[in-house]
Backbone as numpy.savetxt, mean C-alpha at the origin, in Angstrom:
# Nx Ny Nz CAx CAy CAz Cx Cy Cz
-47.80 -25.15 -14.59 -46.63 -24.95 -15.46 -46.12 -23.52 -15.30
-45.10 -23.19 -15.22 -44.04 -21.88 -15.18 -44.40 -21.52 -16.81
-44.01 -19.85 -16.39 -43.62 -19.27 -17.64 -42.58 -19.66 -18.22
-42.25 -19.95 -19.53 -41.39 -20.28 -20.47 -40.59 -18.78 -20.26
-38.64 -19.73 -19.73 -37.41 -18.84 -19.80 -37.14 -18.94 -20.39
-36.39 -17.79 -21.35 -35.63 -17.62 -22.45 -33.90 -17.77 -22.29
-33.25 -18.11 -23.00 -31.96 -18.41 -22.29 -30.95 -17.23 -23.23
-30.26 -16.27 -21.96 -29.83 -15.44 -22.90 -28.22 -15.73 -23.24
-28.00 -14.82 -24.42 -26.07 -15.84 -24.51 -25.91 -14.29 -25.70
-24.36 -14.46 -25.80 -23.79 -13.08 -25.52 -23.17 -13.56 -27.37
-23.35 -12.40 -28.18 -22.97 -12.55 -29.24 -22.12 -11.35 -29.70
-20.87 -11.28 -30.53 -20.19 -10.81 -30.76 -20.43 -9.02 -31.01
-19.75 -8.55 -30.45 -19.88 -6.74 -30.07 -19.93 -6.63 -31.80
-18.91 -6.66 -32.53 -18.80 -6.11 -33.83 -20.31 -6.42 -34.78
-20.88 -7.39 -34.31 -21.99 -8.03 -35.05 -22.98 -6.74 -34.71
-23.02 -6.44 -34.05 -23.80 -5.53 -33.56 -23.22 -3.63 -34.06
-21.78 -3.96 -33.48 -21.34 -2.32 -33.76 -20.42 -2.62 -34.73
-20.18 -2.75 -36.02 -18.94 -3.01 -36.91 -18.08 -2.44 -36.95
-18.09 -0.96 -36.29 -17.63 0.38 -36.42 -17.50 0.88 -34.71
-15.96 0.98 -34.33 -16.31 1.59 -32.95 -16.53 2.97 -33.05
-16.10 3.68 -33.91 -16.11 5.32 -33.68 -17.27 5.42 -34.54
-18.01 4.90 -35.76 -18.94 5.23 -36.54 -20.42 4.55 -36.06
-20.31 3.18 -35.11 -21.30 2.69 -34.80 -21.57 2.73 -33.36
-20.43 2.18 -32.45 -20.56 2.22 -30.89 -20.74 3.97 -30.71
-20.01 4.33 -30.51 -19.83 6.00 -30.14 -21.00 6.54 -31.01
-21.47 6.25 -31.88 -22.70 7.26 -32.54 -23.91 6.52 -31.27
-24.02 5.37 -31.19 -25.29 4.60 -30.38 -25.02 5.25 -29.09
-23.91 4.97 -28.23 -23.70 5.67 -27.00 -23.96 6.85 -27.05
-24.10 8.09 -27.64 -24.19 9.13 -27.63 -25.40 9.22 -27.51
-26.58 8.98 -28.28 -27.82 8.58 -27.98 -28.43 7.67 -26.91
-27.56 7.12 -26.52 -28.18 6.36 -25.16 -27.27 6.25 -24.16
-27.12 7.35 -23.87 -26.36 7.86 -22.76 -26.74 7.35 -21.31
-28.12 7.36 -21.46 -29.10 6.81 -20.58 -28.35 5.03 -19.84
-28.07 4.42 -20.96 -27.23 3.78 -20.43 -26.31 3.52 -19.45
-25.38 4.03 -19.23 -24.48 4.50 -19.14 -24.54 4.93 -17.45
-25.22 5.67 -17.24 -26.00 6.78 -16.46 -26.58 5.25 -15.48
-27.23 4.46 -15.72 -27.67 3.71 -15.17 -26.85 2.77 -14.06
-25.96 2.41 -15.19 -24.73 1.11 -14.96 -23.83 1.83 -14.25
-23.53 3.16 -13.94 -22.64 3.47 -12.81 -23.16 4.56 -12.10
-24.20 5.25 -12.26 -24.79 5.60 -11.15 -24.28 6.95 -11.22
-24.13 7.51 -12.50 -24.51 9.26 -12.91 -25.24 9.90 -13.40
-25.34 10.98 -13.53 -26.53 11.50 -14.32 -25.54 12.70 -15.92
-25.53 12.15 -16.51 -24.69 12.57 -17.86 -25.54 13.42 -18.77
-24.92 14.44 -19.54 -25.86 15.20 -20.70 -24.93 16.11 -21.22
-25.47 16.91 -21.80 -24.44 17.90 -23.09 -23.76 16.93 -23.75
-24.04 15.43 -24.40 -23.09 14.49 -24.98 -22.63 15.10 -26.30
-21.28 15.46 -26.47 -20.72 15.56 -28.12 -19.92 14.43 -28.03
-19.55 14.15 -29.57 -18.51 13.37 -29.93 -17.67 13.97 -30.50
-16.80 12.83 -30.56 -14.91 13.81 -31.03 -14.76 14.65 -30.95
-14.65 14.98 -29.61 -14.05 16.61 -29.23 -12.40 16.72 -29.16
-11.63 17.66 -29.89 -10.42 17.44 -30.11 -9.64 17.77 -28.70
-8.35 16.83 -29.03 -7.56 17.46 -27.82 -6.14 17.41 -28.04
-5.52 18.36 -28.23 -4.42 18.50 -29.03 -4.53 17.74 -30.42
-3.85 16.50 -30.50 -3.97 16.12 -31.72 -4.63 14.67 -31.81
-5.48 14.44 -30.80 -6.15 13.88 -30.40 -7.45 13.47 -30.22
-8.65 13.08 -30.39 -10.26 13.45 -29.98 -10.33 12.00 -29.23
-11.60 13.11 -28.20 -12.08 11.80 -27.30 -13.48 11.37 -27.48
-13.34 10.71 -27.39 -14.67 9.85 -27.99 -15.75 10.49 -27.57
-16.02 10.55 -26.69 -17.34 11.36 -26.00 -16.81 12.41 -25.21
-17.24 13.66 -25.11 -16.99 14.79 -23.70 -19.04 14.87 -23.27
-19.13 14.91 -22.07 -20.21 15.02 -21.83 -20.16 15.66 -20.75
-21.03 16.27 -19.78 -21.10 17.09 -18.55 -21.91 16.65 -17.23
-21.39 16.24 -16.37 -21.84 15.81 -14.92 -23.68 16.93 -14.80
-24.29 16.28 -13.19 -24.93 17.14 -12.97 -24.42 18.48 -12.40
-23.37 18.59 -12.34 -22.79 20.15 -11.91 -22.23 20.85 -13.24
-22.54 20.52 -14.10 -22.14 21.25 -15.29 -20.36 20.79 -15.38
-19.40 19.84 -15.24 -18.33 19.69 -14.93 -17.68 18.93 -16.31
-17.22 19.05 -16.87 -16.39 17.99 -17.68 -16.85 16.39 -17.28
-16.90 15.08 -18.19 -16.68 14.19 -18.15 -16.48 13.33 -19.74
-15.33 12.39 -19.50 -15.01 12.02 -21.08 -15.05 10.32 -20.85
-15.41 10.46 -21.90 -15.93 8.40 -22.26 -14.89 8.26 -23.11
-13.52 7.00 -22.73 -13.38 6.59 -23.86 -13.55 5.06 -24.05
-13.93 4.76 -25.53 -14.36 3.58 -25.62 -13.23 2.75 -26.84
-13.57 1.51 -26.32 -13.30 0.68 -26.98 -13.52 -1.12 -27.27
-13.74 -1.75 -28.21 -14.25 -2.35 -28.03 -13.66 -3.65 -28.57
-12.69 -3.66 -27.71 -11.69 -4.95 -27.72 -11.00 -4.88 -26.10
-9.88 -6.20 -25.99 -8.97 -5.68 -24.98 -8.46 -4.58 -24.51
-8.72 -4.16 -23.41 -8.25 -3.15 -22.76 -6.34 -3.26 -22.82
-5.74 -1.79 -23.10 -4.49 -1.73 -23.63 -3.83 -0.48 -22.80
-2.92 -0.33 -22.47 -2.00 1.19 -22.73 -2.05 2.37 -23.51
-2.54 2.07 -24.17 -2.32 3.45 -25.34 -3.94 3.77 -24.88
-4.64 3.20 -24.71 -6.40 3.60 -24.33 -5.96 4.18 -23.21
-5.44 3.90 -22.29 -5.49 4.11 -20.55 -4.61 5.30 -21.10
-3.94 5.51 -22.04 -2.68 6.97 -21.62 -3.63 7.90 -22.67
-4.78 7.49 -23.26 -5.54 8.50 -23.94 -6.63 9.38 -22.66
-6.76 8.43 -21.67 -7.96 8.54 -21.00 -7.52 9.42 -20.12
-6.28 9.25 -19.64 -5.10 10.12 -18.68 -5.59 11.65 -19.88
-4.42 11.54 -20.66 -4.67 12.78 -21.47 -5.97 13.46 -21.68
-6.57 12.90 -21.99 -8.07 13.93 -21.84 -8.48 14.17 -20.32
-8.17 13.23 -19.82 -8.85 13.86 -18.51 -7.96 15.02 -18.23
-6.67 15.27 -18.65 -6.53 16.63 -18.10 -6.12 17.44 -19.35
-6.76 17.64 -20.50 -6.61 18.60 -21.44 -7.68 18.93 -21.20
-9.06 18.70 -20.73 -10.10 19.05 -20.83 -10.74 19.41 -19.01
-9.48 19.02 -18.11 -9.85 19.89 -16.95 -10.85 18.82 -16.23
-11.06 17.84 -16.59 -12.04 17.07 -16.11 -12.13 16.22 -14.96
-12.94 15.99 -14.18 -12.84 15.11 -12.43 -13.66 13.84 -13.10
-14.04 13.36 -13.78 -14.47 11.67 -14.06 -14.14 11.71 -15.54
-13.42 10.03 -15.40 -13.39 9.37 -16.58 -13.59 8.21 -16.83
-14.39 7.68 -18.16 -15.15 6.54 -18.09 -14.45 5.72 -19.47
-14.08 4.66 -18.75 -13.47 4.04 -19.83 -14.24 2.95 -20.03
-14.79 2.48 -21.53 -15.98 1.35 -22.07 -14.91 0.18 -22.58
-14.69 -0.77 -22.15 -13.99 -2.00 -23.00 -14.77 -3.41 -23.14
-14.22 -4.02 -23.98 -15.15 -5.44 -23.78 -14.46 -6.06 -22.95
-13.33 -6.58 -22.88 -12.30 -7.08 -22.73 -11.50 -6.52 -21.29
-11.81 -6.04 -20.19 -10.64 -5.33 -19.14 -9.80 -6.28 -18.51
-8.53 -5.95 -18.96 -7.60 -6.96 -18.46 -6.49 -6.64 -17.04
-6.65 -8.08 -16.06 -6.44 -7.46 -14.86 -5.32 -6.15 -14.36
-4.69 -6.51 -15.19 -3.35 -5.14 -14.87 -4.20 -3.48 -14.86
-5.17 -3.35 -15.99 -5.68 -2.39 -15.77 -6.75 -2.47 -14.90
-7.22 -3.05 -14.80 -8.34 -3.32 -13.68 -7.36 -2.55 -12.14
-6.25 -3.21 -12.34 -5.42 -2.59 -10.70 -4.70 -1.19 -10.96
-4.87 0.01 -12.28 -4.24 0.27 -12.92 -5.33 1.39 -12.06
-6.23 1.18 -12.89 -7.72 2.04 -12.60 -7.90 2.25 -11.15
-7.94 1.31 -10.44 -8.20 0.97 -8.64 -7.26 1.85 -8.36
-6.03 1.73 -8.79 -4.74 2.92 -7.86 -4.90 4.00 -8.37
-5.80 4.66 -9.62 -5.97 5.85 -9.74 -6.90 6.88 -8.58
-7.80 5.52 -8.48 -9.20 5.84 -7.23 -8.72 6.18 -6.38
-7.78 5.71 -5.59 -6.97 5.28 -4.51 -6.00 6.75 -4.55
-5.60 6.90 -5.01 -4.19 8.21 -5.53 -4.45 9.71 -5.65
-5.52 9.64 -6.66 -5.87 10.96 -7.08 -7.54 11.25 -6.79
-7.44 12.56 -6.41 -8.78 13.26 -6.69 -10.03 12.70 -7.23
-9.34 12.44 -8.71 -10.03 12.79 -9.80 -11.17 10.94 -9.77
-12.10 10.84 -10.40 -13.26 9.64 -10.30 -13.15 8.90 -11.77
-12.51 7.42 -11.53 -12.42 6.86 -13.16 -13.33 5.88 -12.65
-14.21 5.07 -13.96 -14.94 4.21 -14.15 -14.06 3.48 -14.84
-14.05 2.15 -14.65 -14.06 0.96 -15.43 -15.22 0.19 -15.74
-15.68 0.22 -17.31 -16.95 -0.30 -17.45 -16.96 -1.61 -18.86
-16.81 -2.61 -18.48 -17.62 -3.85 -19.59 -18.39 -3.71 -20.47
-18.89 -3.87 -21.64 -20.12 -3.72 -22.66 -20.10 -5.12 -23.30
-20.87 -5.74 -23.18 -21.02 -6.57 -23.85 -22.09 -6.62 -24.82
-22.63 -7.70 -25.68 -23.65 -7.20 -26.14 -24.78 -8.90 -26.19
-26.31 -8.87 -25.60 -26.77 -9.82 -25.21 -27.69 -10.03 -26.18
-28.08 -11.71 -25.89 -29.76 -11.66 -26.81 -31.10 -12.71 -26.11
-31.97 -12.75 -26.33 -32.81 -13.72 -26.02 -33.48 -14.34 -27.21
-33.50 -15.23 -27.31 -34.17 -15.73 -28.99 -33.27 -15.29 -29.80
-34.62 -14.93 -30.65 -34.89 -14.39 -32.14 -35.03 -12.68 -31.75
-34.64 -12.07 -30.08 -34.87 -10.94 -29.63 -33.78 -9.75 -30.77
-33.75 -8.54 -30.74 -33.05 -8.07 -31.26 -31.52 -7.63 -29.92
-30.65 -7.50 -30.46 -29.15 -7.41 -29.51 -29.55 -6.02 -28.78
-29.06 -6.64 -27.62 -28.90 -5.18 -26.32 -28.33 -5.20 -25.54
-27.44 -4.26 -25.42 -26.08 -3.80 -24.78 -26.56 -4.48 -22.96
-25.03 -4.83 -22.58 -24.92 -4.66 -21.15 -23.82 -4.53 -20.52
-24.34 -3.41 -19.64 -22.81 -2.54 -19.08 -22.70 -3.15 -17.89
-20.96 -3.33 -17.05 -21.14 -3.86 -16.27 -19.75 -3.41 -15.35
-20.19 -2.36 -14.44 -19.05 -1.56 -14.00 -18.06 -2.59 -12.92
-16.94 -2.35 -13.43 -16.00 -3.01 -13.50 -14.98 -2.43 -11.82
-14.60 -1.40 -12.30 -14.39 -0.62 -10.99 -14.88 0.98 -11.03
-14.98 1.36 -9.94 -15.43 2.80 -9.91 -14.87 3.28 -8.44
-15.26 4.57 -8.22 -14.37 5.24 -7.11 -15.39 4.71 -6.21
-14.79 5.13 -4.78 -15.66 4.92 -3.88 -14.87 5.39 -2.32
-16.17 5.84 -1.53 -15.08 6.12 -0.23 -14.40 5.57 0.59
-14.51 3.87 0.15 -13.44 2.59 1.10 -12.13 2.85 -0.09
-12.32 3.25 -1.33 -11.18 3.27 -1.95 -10.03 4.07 -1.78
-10.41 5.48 -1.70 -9.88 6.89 -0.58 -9.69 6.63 0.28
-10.23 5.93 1.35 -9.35 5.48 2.87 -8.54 4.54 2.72
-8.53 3.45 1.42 -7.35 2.44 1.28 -6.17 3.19 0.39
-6.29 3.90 -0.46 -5.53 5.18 -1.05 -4.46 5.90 -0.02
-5.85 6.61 1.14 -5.00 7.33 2.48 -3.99 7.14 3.32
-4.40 5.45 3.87 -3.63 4.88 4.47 -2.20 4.07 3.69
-2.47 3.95 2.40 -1.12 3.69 1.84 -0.18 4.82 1.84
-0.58 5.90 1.41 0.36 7.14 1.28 0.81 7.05 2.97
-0.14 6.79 4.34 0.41 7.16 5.25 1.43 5.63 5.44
1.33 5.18 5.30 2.18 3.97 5.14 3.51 4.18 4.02
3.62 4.46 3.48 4.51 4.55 2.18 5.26 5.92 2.96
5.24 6.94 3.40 5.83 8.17 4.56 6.33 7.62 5.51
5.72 6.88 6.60 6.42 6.11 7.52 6.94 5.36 6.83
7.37 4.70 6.14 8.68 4.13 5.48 9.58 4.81 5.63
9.62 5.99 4.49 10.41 6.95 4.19 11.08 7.67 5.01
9.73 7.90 6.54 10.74 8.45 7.86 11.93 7.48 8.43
10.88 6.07 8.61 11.82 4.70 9.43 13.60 5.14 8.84
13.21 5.15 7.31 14.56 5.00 6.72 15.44 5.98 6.78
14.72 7.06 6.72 15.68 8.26 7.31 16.23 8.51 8.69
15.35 7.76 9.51 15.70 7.90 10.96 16.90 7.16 10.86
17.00 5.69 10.24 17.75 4.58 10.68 19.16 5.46 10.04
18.82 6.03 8.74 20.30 6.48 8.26 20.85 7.08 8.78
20.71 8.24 9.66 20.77 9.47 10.32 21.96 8.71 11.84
20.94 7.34 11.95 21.35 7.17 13.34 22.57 6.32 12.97
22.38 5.44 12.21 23.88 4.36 11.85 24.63 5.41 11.75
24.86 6.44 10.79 26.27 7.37 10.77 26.70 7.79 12.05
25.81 8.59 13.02 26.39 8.23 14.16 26.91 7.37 15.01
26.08 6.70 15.14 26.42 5.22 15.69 27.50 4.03 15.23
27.83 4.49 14.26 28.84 4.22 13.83 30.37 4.83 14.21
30.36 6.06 14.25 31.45 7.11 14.93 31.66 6.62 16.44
30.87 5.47 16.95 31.34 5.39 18.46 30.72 4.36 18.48
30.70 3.24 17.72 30.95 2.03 17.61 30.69 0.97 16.56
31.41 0.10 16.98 31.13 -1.25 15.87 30.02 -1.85 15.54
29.31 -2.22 16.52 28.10 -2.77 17.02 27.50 -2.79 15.48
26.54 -1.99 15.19 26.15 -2.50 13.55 26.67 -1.55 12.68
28.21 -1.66 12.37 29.01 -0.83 11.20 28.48 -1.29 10.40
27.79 -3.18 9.85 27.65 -3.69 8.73 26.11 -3.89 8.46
25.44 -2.61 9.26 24.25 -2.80 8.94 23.90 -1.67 8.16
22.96 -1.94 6.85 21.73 -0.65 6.32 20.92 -0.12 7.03
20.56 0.68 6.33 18.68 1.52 6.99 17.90 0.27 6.23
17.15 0.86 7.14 15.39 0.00 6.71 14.61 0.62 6.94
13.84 0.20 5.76 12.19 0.71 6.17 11.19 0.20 7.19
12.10 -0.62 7.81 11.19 -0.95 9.29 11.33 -0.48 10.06
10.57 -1.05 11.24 10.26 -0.73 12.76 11.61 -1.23 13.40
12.44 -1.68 12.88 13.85 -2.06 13.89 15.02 -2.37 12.82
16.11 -2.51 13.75 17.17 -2.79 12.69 18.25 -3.85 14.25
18.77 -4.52 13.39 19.73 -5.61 14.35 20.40 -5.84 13.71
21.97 -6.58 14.79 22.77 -6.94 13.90 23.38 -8.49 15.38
24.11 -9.29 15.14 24.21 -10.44 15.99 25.00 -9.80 17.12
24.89 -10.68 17.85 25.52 -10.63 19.17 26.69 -11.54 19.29
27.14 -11.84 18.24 28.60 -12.87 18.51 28.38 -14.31 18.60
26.58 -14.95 18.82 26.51 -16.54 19.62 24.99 -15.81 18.69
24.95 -17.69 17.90 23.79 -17.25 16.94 22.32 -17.35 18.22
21.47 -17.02 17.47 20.44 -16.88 18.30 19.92 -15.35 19.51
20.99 -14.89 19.24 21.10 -13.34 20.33 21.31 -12.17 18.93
20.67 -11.31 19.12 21.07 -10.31 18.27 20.79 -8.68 18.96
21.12 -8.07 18.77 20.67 -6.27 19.76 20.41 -5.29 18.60
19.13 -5.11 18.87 17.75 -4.53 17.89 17.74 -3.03 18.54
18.22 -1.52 17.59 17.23 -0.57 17.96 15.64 -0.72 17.42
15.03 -0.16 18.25 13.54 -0.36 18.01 13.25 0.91 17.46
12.34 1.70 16.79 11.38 2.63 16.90 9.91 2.81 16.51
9.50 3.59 16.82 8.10 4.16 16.95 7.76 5.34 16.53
6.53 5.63 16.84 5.98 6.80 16.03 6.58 7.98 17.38
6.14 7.72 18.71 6.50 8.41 19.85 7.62 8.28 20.80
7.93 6.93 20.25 9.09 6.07 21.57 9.77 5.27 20.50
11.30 4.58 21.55 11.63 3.72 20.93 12.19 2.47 22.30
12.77 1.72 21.91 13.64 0.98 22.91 15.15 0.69 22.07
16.54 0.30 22.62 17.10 -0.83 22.42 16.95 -2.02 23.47
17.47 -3.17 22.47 17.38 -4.46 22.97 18.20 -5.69 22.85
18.17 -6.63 23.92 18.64 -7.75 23.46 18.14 -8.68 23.34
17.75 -9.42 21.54 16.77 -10.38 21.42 17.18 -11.50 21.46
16.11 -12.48 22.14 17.06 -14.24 22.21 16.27 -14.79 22.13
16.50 -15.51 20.72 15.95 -16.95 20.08 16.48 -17.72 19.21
16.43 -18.41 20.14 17.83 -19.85 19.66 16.70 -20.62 18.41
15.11 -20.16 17.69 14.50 -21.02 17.03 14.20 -22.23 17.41
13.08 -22.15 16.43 11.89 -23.49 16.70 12.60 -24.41 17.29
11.73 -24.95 18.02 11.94 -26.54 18.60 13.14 -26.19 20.01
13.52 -25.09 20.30 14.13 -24.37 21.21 13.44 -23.40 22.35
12.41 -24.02 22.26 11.36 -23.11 22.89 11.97 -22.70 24.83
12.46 -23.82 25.23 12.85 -24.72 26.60 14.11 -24.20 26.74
15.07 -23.79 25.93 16.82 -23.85 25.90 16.63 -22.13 26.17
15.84 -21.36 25.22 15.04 -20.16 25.43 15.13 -19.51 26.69
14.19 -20.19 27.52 13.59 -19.81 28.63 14.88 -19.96 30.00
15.38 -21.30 29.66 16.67 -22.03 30.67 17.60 -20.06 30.41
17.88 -19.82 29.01 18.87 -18.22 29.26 18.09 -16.98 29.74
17.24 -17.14 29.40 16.76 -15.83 29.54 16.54 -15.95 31.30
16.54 -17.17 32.06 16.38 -16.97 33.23 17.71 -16.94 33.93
18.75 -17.66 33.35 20.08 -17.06 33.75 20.35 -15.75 33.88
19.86 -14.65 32.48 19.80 -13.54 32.61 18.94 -13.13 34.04
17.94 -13.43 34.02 17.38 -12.61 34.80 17.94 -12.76 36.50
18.26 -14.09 36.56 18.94 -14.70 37.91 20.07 -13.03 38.03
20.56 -12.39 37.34 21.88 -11.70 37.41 21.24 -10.47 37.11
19.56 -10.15 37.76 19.06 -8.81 37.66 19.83 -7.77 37.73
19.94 -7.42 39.31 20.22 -6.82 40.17 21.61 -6.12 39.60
22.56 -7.00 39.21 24.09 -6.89 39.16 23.98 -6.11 37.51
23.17 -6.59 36.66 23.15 -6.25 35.31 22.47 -4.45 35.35
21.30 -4.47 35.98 20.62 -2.79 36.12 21.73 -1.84 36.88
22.79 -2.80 37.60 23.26 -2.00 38.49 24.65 -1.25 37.78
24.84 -2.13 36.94 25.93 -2.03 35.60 25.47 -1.08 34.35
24.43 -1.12 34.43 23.99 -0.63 33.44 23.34 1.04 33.67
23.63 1.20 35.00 23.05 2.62 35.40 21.53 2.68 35.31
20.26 1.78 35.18 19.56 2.10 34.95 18.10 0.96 35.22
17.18 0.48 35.47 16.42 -0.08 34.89 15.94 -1.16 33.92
16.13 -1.53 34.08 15.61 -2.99 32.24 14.54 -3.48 32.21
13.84 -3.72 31.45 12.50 -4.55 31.01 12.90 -5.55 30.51
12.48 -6.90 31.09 13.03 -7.90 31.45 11.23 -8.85 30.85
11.44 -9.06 29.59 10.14 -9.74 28.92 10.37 -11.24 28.27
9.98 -12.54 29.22 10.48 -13.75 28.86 9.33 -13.96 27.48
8.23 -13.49 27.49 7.29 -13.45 26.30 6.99 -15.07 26.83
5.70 -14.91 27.81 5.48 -16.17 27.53 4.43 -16.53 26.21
3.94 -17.54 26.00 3.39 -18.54 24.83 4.59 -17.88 23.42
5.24 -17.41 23.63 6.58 -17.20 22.03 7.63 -17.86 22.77
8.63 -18.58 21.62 9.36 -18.76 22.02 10.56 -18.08 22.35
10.29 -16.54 21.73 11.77 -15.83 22.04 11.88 -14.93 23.51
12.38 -14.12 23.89 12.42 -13.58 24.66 13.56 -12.13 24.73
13.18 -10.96 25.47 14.28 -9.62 25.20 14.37 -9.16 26.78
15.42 -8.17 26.76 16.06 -7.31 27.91 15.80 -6.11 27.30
15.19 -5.52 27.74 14.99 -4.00 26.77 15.27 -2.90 27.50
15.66 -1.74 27.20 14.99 -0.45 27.35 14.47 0.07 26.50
13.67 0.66 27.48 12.38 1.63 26.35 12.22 3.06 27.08
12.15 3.71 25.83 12.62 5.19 26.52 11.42 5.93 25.86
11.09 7.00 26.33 9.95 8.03 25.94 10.99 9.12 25.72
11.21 8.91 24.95 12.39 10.41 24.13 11.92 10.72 23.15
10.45 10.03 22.53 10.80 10.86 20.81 10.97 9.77 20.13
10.24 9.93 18.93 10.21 8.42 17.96 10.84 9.13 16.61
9.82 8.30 14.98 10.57 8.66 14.06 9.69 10.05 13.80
8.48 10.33 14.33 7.85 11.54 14.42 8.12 12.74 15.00
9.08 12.41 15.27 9.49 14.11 16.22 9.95 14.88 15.01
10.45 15.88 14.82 10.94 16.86 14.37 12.53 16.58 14.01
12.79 16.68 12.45 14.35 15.62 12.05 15.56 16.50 12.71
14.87 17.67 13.75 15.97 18.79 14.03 16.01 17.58 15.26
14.80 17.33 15.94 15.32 16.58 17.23 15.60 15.32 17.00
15.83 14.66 16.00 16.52 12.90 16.10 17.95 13.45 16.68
18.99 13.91 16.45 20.44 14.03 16.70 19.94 13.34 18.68
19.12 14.48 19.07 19.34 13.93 20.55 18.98 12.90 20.57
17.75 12.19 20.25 17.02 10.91 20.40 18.05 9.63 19.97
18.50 9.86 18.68 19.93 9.24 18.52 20.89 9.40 19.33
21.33 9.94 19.73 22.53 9.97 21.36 21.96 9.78 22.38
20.91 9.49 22.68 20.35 8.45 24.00 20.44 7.16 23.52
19.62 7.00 22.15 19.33 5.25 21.56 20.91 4.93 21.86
21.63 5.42 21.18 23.44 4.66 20.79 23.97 4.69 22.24
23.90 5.67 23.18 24.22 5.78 24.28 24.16 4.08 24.87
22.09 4.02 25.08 21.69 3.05 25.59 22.18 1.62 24.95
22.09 1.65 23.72 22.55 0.62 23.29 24.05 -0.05 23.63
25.02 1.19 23.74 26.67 0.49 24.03 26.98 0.58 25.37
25.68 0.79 26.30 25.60 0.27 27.92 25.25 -0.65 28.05
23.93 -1.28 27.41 23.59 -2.79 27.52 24.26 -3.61 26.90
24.97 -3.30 25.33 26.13 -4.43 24.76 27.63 -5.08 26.38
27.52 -3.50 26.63 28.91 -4.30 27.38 28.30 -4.46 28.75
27.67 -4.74 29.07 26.80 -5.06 30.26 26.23 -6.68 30.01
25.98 -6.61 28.82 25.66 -8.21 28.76 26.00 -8.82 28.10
27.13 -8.81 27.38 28.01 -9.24 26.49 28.36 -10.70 27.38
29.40 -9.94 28.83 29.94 -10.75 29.49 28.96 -12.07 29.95
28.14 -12.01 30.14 26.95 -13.07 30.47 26.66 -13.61 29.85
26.43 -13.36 28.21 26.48 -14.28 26.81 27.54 -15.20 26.84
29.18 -14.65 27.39 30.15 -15.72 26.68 30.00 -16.51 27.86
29.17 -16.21 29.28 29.62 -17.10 30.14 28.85 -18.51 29.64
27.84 -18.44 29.02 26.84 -19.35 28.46 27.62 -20.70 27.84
28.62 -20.18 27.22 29.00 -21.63 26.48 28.42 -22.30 26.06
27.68 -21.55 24.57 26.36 -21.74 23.93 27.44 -21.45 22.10
């Protein structure tokens, strides 16, 4: 026969603490130890209600480096006005961790907390308390960290900010270049910036459109052709017309072409691609990089324009 299991089941926080600031926060203060366990610090100097402006935070306590750290607790649903208390003390009091106790963490803050990890410096805990029993046992707390910092969180943090910048360049590049490109031609008068990697506008016959491209180092323009699904065959039949008229098209065009049927996709492009300088160069050098792109671009429009209408598509 096995030892006799006890079956444990979770009974109401207030039954236990009736009082969050007179019962939870007096017990936590004394069993800090807690605490310390369930997320993996080492905590001491614990006071309670330490003021802050017109404000007190539930606990201020001190890291092993002697550093600021503030607990605030509560012991219901996690809310706004808790999360903008926890903000505020963490910086009236100068502090790099903050530990917030709820019963209740509800997902918005749960992703609230994660983008702080992610964003800033500074180290927040998200921590659960519930309160457990076995039998006729007496009630005992269990903490159950919810989120906390970590160094996959800082590299997912890093790479957003570097992501969220390359936006910001894409879009500046694209604006910079439509105003020009606009002054010496039609081609996409009716297009925005974007925060992408390209911008297009049609070619007159649906299915064709002419895409500047860019990059971090390079860019291309292009002419893209995809007539869509189930066109995989009609695809390939133009793009080899195009290419049938190599010779005559590079020779028109002053230059070279990259000539990519893309096999297993169904679309296919005529490109140039130029090593001039992407959206990373220096915003003194886009002006030139932009007067090659627009250049290139209103050599290949009227270079292959004529070969589109011969299509009778």
């Amino acid at each position: 026969m096995g030892k006799d299991v006890g079956k444990l089941k979770r009974i109401p926080l207030r039954e236990v603490w009736p009082h969050e600031a007179l019962d939870f926060t007096f017990w936590l203060q004394n069993n800090i130890e807690i605490v310390n366990e369930s997320i993996g610090v080492n905590l001491s100097s614990i006071e309670r209600e330490q003021a802050a402006g017109d404000f007190k935070v539930d606990i201020l306590a001190e890291d092993e480096n002697g550093d600021p750290v503030i607990i605030e607790n509560q012991l219901g649903k996690s809310d706004h006005d808790h999360l903008g208390k926890l903000i505020t003390y963490l910086t009236a009091f100068e502090a790099k961790v903050a530990i917030w106790i709820v019963s209740e963490p509800r997902p918005e803050h749960i992703n609230a907390i994660t983008w702080l990890n992610e964003n800033t410096p500074e180290a927040f805990y998200l921590v659960q308390v519930e309160a457990v029993q076995i039998g006729d046992s007496p009630p005992a707390p269990l903490l159950t960290l919810i989120v906390g910092p970590s160094e996959e969180g800082r590299q997912i943090g890093q790479k957003k900010k570097e992501w969220a910048e390359r936006e910001k360049l894409r879009y500046r590049f694209w604006e910079s270049l439509l105003e020009r490109a606009n002054k010496k031609t039609n081609l996409h008068n009716r297009i925005s910036p974007s925060h992408d990697s390209w911008i297009n506008t049609g070619a007159g016959v649906s299915g064709f459109s002419y895409s500047y491209v860019i990059r971090k180092d390079d860019c291309q323009v292009e002419l893209y052709i995809d007539k869509g699904k189930g066109n995989e065959e009609e695809n390939q039949k133009i793009f080899d017309f195009f290419y049938s008229n190599k010779e005559q098209i590079e020779n028109a065009f002053g230059d070279s072409i990259d000539w990519e049927s893309l096999e297993g996709r169904r679309a296919s492009r005529i490109a140039k691609y130029m090593e001039i300088g992407g959206y990373r160069n220096l915003e003194d050098d886009w002006v030139e990089i932009h007067d090659k792109m627009i250049d290139a671009m209103i050599r290949l429009e009227k270079v292959l324009d004529p070969y589109i209408k011969q299509l009778n598509i």
